[in-house]
C-alpha positions in Angstrom: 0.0 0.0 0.0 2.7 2.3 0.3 3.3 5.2 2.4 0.4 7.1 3.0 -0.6 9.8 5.3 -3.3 8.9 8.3 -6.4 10.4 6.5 -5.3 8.6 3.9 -5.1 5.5 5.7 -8.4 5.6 7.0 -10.4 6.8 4.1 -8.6 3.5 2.4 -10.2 1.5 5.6 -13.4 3.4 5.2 -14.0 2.5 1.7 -12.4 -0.9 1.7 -13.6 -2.5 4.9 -17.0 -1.3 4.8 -17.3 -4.3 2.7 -15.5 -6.7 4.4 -12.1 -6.6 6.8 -9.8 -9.6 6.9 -7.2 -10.5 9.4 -3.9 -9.3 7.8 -6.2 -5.7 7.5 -6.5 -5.7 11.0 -3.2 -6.8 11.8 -1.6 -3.9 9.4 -4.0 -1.4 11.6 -2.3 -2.7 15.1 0.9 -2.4 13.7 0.4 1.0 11.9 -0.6 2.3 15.5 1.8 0.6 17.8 -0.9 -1.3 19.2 -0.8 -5.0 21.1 -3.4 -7.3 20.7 -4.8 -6.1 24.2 -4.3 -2.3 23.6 -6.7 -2.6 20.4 -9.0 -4.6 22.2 -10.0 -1.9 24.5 -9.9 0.6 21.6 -12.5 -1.7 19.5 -14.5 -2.4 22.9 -13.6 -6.4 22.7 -11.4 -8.7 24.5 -7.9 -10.0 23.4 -8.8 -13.2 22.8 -11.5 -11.5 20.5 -8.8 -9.8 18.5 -6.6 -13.1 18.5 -9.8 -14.8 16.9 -10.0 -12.1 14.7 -6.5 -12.6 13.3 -6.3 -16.4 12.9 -9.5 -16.1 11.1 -11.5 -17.8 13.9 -14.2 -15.5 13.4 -15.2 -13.4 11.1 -14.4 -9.5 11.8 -18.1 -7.8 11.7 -19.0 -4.3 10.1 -19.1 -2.6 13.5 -15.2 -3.9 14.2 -14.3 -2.3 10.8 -16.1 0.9 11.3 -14.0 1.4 14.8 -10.9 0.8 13.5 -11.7 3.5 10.9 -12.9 5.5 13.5 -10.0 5.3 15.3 -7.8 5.8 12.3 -9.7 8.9 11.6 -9.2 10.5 15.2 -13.0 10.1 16.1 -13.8 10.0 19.5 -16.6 7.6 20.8 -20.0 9.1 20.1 -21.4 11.3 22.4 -17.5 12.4 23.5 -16.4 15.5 22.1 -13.3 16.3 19.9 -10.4 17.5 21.8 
């Protein structure tokens, strides 16, 4: 994908992963981030073991999961939070 700026990033996960997220997607947005598998959970509102499940393909990521991380990548705050 290339080097690409962080609103670029997440209009490419907007866009992309409203249709469907896979694992190595998810795995690209933890590592773009710094994130551990346990930091990402409380981001995405899940547990670790969630996340690990997510990655091995043990389940299937849902739109909601996707959504978050572009959130996230975006610099959203939760809903109902304001923008700092």
């Amino acid at each position: 994908m290339g080097k690409l700026t962080i609103f670029q990033f997440a209009t490419h996960l907007i866009t992309k992963y409203l249709s469907s997220m896979t694992s190595s997607d998810l795995i690209d947005f933890r590592k773009r981030f710094k994130l551990t598998k346990k930091a990402a959970a409380f981001i995405l509102g899940c547990d670790r073991t969630t996340i690990f499940n997510y990655e091995t393909e043990k389940t299937p990521i849902p739109k909601y999961i996707a959504l978050a991380v572009s959130a996230f990548a975006m610099g959203l705050p939760p809903y109902g939070e304001k923008l700092k």
